[in-house]
VOTIDREN-475864 format. One record per residue: x, y, z of N, C-alpha, C in turn. Coordinates in steps of 0.2 Angstrom, whole numbers, padded with zeros to 4 digits, always signed. Atoms other than C-alpha are relative to their C-alpha. Layout:
XYZXYZXYZ
...
This chain:
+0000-0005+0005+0010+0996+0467+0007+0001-0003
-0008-0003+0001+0025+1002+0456-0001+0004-0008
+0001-0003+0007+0028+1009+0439+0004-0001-0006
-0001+0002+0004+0031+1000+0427-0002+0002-0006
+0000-0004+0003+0023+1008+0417-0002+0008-0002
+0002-0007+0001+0024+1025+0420+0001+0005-0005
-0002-0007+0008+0023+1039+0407-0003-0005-0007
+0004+0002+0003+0013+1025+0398-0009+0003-0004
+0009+0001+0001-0007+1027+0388+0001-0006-0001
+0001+0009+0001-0015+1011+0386-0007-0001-0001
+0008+0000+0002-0032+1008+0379+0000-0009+0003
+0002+0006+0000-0040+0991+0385-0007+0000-0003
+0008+0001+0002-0056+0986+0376-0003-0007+0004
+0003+0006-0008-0068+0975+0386+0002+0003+0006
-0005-0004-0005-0063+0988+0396-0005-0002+0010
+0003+0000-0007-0077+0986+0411-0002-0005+0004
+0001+0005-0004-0078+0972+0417+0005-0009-0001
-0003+0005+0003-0071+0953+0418+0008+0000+0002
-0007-0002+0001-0051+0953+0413+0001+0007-0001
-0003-0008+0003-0053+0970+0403+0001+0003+0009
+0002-0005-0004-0058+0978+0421+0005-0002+0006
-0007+0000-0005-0043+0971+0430+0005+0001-0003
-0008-0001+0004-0031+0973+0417+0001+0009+0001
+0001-0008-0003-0036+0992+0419+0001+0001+0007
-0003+0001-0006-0034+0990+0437+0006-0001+0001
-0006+0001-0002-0017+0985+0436+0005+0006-0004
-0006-0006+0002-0010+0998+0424+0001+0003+0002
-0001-0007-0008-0015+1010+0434+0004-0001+0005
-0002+0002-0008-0008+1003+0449+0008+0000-0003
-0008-0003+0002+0010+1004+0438+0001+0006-0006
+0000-0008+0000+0007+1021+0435-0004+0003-0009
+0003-0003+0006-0001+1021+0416-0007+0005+0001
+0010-0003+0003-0018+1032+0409-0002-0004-0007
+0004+0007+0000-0030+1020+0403-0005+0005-0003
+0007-0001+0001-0044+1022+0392-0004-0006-0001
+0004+0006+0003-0059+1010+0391-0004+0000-0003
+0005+0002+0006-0066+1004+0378-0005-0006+0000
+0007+0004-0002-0083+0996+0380-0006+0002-0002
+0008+0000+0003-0100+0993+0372-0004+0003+0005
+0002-0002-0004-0107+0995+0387+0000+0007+0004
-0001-0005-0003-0110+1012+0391+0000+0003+0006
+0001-0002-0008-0118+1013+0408+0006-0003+0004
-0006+0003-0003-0104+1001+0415+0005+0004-0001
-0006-0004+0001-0090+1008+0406+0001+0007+0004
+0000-0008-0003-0094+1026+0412-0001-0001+0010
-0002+0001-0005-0096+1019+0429+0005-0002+0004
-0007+0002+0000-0080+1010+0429+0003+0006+0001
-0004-0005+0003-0072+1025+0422+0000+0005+0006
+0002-0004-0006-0079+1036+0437+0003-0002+0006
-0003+0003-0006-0074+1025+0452+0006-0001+0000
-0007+0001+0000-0056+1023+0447+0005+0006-0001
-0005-0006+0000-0051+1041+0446+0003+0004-0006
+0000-0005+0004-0043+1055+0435+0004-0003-0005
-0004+0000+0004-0031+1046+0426-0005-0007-0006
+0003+0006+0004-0045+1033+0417-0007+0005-0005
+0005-0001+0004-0056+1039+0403-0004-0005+0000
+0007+0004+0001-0073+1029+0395-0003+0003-0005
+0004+0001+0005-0076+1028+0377-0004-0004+0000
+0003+0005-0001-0089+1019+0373+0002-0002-0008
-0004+0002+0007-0084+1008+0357-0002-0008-0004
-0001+0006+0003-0088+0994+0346+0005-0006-0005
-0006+0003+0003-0073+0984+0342-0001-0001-0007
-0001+0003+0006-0080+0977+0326-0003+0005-0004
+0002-0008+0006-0084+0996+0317+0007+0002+0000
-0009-0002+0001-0067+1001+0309-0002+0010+0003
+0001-0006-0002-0074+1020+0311+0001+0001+0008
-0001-0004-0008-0077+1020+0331+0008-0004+0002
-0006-0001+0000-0061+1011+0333+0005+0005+0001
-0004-0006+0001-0051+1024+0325-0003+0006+0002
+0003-0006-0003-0062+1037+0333+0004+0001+0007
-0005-0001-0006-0055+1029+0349+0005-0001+0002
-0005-0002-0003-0039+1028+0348+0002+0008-0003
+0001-0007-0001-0042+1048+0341+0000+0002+0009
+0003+0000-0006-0049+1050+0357+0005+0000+0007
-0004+0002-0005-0036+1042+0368+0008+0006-0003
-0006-0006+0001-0022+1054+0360-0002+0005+0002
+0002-0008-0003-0031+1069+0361-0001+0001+0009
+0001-0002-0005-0034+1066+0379+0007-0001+0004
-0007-0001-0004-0018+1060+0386+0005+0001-0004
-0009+0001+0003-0005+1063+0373+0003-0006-0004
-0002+0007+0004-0002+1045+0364-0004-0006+0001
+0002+0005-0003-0004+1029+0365+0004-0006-0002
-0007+0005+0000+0009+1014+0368-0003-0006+0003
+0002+0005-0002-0001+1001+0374-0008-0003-0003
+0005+0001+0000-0015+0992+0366-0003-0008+0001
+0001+0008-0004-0024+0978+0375-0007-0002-0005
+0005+0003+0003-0037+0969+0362-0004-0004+0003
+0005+0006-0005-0048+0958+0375-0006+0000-0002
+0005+0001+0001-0064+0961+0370-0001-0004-0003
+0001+0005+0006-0073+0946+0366-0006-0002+0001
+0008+0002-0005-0089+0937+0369-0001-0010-0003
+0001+0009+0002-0092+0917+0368-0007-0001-0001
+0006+0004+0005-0105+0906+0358-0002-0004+0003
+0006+0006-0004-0119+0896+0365+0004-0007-0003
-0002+0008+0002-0111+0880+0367-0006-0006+0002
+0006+0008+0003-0119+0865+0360+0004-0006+0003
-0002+0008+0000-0116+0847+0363+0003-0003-0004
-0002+0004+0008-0115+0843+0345-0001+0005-0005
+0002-0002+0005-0111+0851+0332-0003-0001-0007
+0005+0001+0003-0121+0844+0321-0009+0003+0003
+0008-0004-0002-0137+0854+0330+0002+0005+0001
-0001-0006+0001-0127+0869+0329-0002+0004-0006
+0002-0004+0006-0135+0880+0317+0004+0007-0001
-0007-0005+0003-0120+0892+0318-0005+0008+0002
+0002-0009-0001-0132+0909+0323+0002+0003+0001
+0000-0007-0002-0122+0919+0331+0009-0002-0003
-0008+0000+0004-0104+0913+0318+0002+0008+0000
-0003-0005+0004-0105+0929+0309+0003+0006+0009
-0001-0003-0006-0105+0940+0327+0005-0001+0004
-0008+0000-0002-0090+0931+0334+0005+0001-0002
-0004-0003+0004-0081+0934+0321+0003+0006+0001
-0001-0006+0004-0084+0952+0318+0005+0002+0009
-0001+0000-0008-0081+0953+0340+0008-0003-0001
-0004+0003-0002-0067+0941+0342+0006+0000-0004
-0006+0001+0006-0057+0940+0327+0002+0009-0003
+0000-0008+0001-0060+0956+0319+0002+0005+0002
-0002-0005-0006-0060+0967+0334+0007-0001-0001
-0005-0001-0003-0044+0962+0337+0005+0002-0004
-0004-0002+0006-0037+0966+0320-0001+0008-0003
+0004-0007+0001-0046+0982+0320+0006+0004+0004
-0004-0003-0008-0038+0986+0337+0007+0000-0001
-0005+0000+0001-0022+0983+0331+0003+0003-0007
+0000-0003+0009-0022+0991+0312-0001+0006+0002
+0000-0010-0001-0026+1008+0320+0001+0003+0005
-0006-0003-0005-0016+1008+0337+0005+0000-0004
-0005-0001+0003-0002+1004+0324+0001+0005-0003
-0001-0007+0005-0006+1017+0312+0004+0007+0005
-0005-0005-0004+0000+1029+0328+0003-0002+0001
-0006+0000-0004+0011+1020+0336+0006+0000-0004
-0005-0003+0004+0022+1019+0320+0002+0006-0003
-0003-0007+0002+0024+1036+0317+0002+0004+0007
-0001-0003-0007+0025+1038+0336+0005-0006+0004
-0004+0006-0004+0040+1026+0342-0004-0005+0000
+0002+0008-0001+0033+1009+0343-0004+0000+0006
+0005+0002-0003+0022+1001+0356+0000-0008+0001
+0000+0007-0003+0015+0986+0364-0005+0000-0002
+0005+0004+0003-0001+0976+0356+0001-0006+0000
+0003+0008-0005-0009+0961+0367-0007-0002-0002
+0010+0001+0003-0024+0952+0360-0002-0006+0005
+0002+0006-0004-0032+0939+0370-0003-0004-0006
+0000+0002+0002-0034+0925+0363-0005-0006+0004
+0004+0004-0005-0040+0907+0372+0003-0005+0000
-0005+0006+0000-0033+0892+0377-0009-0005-0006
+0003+0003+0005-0048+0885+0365+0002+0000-0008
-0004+0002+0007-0038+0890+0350+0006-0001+0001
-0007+0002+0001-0023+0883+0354-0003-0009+0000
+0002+0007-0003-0033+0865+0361-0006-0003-0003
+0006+0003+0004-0045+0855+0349-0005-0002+0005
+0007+0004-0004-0063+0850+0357-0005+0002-0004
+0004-0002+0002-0080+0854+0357-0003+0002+0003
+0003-0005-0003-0095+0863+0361+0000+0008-0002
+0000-0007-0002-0091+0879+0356+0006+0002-0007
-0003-0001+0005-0085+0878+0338+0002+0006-0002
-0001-0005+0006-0086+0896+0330+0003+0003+0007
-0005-0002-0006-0077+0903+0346+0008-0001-0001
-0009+0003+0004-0061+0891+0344+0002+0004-0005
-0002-0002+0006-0061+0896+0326+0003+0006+0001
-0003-0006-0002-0059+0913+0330+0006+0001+0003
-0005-0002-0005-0048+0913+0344+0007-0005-0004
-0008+0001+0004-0036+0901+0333+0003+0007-0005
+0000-0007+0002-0038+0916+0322+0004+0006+0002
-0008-0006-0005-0029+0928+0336+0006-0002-0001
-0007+0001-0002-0016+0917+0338+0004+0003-0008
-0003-0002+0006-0012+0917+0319+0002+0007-0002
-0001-0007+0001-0015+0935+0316+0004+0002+0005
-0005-0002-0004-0005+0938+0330+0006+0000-0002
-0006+0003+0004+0010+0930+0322+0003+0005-0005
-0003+0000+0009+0008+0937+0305+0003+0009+0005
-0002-0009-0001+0007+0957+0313+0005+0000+0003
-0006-0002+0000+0021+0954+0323+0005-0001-0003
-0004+0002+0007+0030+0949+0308+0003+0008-0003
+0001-0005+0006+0024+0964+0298+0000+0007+0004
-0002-0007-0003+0025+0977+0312+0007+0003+0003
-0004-0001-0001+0041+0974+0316+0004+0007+0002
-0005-0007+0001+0052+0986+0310-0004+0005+0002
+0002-0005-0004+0040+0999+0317+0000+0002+0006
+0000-0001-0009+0046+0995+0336-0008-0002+0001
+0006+0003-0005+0028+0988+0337+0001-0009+0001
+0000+0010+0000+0029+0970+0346-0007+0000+0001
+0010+0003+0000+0011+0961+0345+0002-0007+0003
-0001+0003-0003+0011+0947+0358-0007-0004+0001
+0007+0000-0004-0006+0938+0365+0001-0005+0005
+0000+0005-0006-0012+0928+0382-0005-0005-0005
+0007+0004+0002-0023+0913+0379-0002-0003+0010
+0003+0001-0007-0034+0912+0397-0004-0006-0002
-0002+0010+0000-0038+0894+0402-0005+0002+0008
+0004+0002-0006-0054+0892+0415+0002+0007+0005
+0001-0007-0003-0053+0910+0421-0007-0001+0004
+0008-0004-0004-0068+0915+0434-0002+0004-0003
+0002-0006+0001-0077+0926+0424-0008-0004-0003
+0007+0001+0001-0094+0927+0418-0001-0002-0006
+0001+0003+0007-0091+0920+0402-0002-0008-0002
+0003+0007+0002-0094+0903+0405-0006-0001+0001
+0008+0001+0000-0111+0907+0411-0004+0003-0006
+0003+0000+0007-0115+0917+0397-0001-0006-0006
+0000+0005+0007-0111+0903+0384-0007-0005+0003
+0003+0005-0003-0122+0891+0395-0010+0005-0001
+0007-0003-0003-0137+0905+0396-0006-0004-0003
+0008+0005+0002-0148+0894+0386-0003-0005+0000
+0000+0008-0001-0148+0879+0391-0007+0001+0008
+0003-0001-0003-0162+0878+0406+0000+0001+0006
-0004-0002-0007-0150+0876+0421+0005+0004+0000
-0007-0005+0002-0137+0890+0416+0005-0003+0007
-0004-0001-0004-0130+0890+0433+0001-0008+0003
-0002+0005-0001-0130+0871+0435+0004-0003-0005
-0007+0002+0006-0121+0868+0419+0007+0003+0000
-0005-0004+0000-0110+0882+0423+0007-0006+0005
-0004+0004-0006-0105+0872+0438+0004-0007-0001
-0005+0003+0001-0101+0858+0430+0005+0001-0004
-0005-0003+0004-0092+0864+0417+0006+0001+0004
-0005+0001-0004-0080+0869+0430+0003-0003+0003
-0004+0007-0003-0077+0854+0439+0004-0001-0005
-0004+0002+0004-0074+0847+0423+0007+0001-0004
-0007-0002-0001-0061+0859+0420+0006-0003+0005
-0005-0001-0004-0053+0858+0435+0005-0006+0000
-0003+0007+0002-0051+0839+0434+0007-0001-0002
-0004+0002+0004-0040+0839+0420+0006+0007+0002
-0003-0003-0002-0031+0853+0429+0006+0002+0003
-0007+0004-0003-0012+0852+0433+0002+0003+0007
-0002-0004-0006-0012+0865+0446-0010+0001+0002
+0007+0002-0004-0029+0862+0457-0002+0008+0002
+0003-0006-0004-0035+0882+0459-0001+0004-0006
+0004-0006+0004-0046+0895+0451+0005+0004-0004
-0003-0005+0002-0038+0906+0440-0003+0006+0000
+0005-0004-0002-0044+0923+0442+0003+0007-0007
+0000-0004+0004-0044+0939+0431+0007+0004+0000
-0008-0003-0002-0027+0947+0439+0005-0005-0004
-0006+0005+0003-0019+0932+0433+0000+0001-0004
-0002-0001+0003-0021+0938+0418+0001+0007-0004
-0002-0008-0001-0020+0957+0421+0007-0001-0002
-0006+0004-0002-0004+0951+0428+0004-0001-0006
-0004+0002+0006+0003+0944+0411-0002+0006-0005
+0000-0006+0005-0005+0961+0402+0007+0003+0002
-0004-0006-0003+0006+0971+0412+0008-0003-0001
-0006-0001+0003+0022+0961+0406+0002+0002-0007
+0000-0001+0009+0018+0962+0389+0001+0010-0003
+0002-0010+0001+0013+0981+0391+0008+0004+0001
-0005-0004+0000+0029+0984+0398+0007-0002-0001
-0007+0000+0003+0049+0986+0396+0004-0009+0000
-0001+0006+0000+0051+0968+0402+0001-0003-0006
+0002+0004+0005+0046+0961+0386+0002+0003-0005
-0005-0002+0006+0056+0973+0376+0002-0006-0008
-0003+0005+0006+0063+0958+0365-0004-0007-0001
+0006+0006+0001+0047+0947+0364-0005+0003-0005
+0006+0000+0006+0034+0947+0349-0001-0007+0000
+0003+0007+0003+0024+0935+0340+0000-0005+0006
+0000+0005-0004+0021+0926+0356-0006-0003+0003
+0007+0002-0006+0006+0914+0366+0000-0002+0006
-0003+0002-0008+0006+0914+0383-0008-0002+0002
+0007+0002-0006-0006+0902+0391+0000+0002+0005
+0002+0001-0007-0013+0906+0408-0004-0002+0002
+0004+0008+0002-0022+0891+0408+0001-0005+0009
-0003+0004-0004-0014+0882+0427+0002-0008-0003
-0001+0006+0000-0009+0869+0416-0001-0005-0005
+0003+0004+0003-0020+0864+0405+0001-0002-0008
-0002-0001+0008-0011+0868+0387+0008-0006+0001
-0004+0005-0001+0002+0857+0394+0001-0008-0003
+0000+0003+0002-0007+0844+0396-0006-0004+0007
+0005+0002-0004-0021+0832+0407+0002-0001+0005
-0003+0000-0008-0019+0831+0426+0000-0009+0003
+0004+0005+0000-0028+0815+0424+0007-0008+0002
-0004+0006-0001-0016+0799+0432-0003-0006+0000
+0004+0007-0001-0022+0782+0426+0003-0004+0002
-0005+0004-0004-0009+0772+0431-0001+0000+0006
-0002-0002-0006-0009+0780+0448-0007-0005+0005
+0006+0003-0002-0028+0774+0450+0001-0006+0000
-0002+0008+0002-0023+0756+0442+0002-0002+0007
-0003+0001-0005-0012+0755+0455-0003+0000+0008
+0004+0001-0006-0022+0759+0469-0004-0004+0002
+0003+0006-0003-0036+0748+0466+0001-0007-0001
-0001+0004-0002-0026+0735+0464+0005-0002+0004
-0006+0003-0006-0015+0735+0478-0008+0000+0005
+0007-0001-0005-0035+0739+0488-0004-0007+0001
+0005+0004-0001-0042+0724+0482+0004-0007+0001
């Protein structure tokens, strides 16, 4: 524990669960007050309960400009300001095999969540934090829009979407002492890749491979976990990052780098084997 950011607020959306629920875990732990913003009512308000006096629990729809701006109302009126805001909520799209039998159903919805949200979230922490000293604004992004594939088109879209808007705001909020940074997370443990998988008939055997298949191609051979990317909220959130904007930080073990995969390495063994 420390305090790095102490005498901070800090709104996380996606607040109760996942990344959001440990990035909230970790600001606390370097000394900020934390609101969470989460669709999820019964969770959020649970969340917000078990973690003590210095955590609120609005409940909020990222992609409504009104509750937005309702919550960061809300997060002033209760602590005082707000200097920290973390954009993470997001939700992933039934991955298909082919886009060609993708019918795009749920395009409009991750938009409004993924992209949206997080332009929301950053258009109306700004409006305070420029008239209130500057601040810090972290979007989550994904190592899918940095890294071309498939399965999971209208997602990418999006998430390339963060990176860019991420860029242009911190261009244009500059001069306000606001920097705007984002992570892009990379085969996180969360529950997001069983959701995407939910409709397939073996959710949780597809889940499974899914993540081998990851890991395969992964330079550093280990889980990454939600702290790891708490972790890199909390440098952004705080005085460290003073002189960093416009920036995309995988925390990926590897994978935006590049393949883990050694053909050579095999070549060579099965023929010195045989």
């Amino acid at each position: 524990m420390g305090n790095e950011l102490s005498g901070k607020v800090a709104i996380v959306t996606g607040g109760a669960s996942g990344i959001g629920r440990a990035s909230v875990e970790r600001f606390l732990e370097e000394g900020a007050q934390v609101v969470i913003a989460d669709i999820n009512r019964e969770l959020g308000s649970t969340v917000a309960a078990a973690l003590g006096s210095g955590v609120e629990f609005k409940q909020t729809d990222v992609s409504a400009s009104g509750e937005v701006a309702d919550l960061v109302a809300f997060t002033v009126a209760r602590f005082g300001g707000l200097h920290i805001m973390f954009n993470n909520a997001g939700i992933p799209t039934a991955m298909r095999a082919n886009f060609l039998d993708d019918e795009l159903a749920d395009f409009h919805r991750i938009m409004e969540v993924d992209l949206l949200g997080v332009m929301l979230g950053t258009q109306h922490a700004a409006r305070h934090m420029a008239e209130n000293g500057g601040g810090s604004i972290i979007n989550t992004t994904s190592i899918g829009g940095i890294r071309a594939g498939t399965g999971e088109l209208s997602y990418r879209a999006a998430k390339a979407g963060v990176i860019h808007f991420t860029k242009c705001a911190a261009i244009d909020l500059a001069h306000h002492g606001i920097r705007v940074n984002s992570i892009a997370p990379g085969a996180i443990v969360t529950s997001i890749v069983s959701t995407a998988t939910a409709h397939l008939p073996d959710s949780a055997e597809a889940t499974r491979r899914l993540r081998e298949a990851m890991k395969s191609i992964r330079p550093l051979q280990q889980d990454g976990t939600a702290t790891d990317i708490a972790n890199a909220a909390v440098y952004y959130a705080s005085d460290r990052s003073s002189y960093v904007t416009g920036t995309v930080l995988p925390v990926d073990g590897g994978i935006v780098a590049g393949h883990a995969m050694n053909t050579m390495a095999e070549i060579e063994k099965d023929q010195l084997a045989s």
